[in-house]
Phi, psi and omega in degrees: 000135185272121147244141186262142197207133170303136171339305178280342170276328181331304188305294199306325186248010196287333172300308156359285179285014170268333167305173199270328174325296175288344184279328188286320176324301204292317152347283176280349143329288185289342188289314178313306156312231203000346206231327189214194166290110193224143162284147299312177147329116182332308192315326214244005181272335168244031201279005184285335180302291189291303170278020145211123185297156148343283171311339177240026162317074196284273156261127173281130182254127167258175167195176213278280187207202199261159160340131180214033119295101212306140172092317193284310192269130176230050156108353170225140183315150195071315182297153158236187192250150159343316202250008182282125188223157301308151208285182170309147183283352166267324146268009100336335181253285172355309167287344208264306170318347163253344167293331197265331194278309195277333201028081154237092215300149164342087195288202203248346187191195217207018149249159191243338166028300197314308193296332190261346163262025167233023169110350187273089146292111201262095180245099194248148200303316149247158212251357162209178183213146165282138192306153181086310204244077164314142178073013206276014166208031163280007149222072161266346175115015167296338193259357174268305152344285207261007129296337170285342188276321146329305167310279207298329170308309197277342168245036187240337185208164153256139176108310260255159178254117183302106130268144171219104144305106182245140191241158180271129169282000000 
């Protein structure tokens, strides 16, 4: 199976992508396009991969699944695109707890891009969503995918440090 992935997760999962699990995935994926609205954009599922390499792993962000909100997820956990006003209420709390811990002001906008090219791999547990509708492709087999993805960071490296976020209304 072809997934386009940046090189260095290329190395680490390409066994990955051979499975009978993933192959099935990769399946109800596309079915999934074709039939409704699906978070992010196909381009974008695997963009937590791609702006941040393996190698330059510091820290791992967990999150649930993506924005299912039409616009909003574009491939890292948390994030928005640029031009999403009001950023979301969960990243939104997020600012505001490093603004209060940290007095780092409030930024102008809700992508973290910046964070994943200092090493912040922003990774939510399933990788696409139907719109409208959160957890709604939580048993497509994402989550055997990104707990093997979990695996390979924690036995693989050192340091790196784990969040998992449950945020509060």
């Amino acid at each position: 199976m072809q997934v386009k992935i940046e090189p260095s997760w290329n190395l680490k999962l390409s066994e990955e992508f051979e499975k009978p699990y993933f192959k099935l995935l990769i399946v109800k994926v596309r079915e999934a396009y074709q039939s409704s609205d699906v978070w992010p954009k196909g381009s974008d599922i695997f963009n937590a991969f791609e702006k941040c390499p393996f190698d330059q792993v510091k820290v791992v962000i967990l999150g649930q699944d993506p924005y299912p909100t039409p616009g909003h997820a574009h491939g890292l956990c948390f994030s928005v695109a640029e031009h999403v006003k009001p950023i979301p209420k969960s990243l939104q709390n997020i600012f505001k707890e490093i603004q209060s811990d940290l007095n780092i002001p409030f930024p102008q906008n809700g992508n973290l891009e910046r964070w994943a090219e200092q090493g912040v791999f922003m990774l939510n547990a399933t990788l696409t969503v139907k719109a409208g509708e959160p957890n709604s492709h939580q048993k497509f087999g994402w989550e055997k995918f990104t707990d093997e993805v979990i695996r390979k960071i924690s036995s693989q490296k050192s340091g790196v440090v784990f969040l998992l976020w449950e945020l509060m209304q």
